[in-house]
N, C-alpha and C positions, 0 to 999 in steps of 0.2 A: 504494500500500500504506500510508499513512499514516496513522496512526490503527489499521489491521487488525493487530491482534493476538489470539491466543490468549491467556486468561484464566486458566483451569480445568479440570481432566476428571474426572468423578464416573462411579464405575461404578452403574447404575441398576439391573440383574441379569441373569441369564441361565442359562442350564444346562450341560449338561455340558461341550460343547463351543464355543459361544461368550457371550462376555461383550458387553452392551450398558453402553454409554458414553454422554451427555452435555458435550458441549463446550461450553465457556460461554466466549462470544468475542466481540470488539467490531468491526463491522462498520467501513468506510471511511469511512461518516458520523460515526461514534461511535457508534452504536447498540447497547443489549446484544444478544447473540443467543444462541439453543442449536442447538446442531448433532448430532445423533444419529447412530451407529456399534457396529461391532463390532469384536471381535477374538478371535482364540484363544486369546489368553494372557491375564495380570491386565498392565492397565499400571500404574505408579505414581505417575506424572504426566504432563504434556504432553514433557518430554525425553524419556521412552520410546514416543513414537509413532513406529512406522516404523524403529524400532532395530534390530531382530532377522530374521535371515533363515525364511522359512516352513519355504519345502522346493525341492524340485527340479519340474519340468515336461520332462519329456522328450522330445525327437526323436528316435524309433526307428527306426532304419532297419539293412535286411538287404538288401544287394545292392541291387536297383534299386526297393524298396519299402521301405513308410513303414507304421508301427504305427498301427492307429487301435484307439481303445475303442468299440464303443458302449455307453452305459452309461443307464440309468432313473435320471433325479433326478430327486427327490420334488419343489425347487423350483419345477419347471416341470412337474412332471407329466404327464413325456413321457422318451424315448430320446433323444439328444444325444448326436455323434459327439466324441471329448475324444481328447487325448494321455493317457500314461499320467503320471502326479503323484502326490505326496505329501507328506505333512509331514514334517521330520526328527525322528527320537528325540531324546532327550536324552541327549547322549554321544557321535551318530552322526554320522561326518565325509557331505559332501553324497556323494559317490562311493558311502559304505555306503549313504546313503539312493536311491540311482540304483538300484541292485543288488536292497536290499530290496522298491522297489515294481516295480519290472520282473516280479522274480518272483513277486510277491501277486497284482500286475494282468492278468498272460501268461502266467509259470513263465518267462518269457526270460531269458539267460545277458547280462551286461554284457560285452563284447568288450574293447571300449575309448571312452574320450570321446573325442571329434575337439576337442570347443568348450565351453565353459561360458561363458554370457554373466553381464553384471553383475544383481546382481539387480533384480528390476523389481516396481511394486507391481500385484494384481493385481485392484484393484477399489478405486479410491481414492477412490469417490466414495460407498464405504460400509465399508471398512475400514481398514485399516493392515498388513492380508497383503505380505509382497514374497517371489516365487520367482524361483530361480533357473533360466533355460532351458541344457537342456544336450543337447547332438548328440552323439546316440552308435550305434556300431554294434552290434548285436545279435546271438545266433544262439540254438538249440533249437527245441525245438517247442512252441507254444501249448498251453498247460494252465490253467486258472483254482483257485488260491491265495486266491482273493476272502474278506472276511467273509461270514457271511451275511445282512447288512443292505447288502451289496454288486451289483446286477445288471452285470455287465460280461462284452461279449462282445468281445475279442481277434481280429484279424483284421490277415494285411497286404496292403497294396493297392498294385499299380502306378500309375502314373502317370494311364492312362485310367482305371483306374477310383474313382480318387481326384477326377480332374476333375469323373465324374458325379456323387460324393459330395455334391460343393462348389455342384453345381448344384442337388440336388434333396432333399439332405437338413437336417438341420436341427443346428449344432455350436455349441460353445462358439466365444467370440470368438477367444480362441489359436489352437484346433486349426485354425478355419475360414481364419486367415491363412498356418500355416506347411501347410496340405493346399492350399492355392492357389499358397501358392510352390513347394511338392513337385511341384505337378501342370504347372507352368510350368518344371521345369527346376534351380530354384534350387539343389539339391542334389546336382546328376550332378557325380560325378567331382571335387568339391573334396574334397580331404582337410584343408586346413587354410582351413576355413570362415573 
């Protein structure tokens, strides 16, 4: 690492919802370099990178089944099987935020959290996003709450047929690890994950 340091961070522009950045950093040679990025928020300098927590990503699960979304994103322009997530309000402790997208994303009722892990970032190799994973139990009936720039289809899936999911369908990298550990087991019967 010698010589690699961070220099600079210049916001270049962006729209509503994410801001593009410019890193201006000095490679292991000495070399200048730039490095390009996003984020949801305005950063103020290089100390505010990676500061702030996004939101929650959740483990839903009712009984001996596990929540999945499928949901249409425009980036891939395609259906992609995802947990349900979101970003936190401002104001909103993560538990409200667990609650609020649960029921936008399903209409499902928060039981309780079994686990909240530490947060994690979730694309670091083009943002400074970090969510929080959190295992929770669920109940209600599927209802969609969605926007309507939202396509999300609500579904829960046992064990087999989360496996076939994981074989044949196409997820985000999260959903597709914690729908393989669901579908392995990972999740029977611990309560204190």
């Amino acid at each position: 690492m010698e010589g690699f340091r961070l220099n600079s961070i210049q916001k270049t522009g962006g729209g509503r919802y994410l801001r593009n950045y410019e890193l201006n950093y000095t490679n292991k040679k000495g070399d200048p370099k730039v490095y390009e990025m996003v984020s949801y928020r305005d950063i103020g300098g290089p100390e505010d990178l990676g500061s702030r927590l996004g939101g929650a990503v959740i483990v839903a699960l009712k009984g001996d089944r596990l929540l999945l979304l499928r949901e249409f994103r425009m980036a891939v322009n395609r259906y992609v099987y995802n947990l349900c997530a979101g970003f936190k309000e401002e104001g909103e402790t993560l538990e409200d935020c667990v609650r609020r997208e649960l029921y936008e994303e399903s209409g499902l009722k928060l039981i309780r959290i079994r686990k909240m892990l530490k947060p994690a970032f979730a694309a670091v190799s083009l943002s400074d996003v970090s969510n929080q994973l959190v295992i929770a139990d669920v109940d209600g009936e599927i209802s969609d709450h969605s926007e309507d720039d939202e396509l999300i289809e609500a579904a829960f899936y046992n064990k087999e047929e989360v496996g076939r999911l994981v074989a044949e369908e196409t997820f985000t990298a999260r959903a597709q690890f914690i729908a393989y550990a669901f579908s392995h087991g990972f999740f029977d019967a611990k309560e204190n994950l």
